[in-house]
C-alpha positions, 0 to 999 in steps of 0.5 A, a space after each residue: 535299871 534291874 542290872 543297876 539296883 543288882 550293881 548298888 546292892 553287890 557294892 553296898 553303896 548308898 547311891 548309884 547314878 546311871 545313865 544310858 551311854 548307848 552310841 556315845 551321845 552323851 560324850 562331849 554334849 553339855 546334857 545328859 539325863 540320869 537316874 539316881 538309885 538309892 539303897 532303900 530302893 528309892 531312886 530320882 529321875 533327872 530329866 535331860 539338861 545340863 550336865 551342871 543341873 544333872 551335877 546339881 541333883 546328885 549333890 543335893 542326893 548326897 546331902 540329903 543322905 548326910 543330913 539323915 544320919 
C-alpha cells in the first residue's frame, strides 16, 4: 500500500485501486478483492467477491467524489 499511496500521489489522481496480482490468480477467476486509496489518505477495503460488486464499490467511489464537488 506504501508503494500505492506514492503512485496516487506521483499521479496526482483522485482515486487508485490496488490489488494484489502476485501468481495470476486473479487472471480469469469471476472475484478479486481490492482496496481503494483516496487522495486525502482515506482508502476502502473491498472484500474478496465478485468481480461486479468489486465494479460496484469502485463506482460508488467515483460517485461519491462528484457528489462532493
Amino acid at each position: 500500500l506504501d508503494l500505492a499511496r506514492a503512485k496516487l500521489a506521483r499521479k496526482g489522481c483522485d482515486l487508485l485501486v490496488v490489488n494484489d496480482v502476485s501468481g495470476g490468480a486473479v487472471f480469469g477467476s469471476p472475484d478479486n478483492e481490492a482496496v481503494i486509496l483516496e487522495a486525502d489518505g482515506s482508502y476502502v477495503e473491498v472484500p474478496h467477491g465478485s468481480k461486479g460488486a468489486l465494479a460496484h464499490a469502485i463506482w460508488d467511489r467515483v460517485t461519491a467524489r462528484w457528489a462532493a464537488v
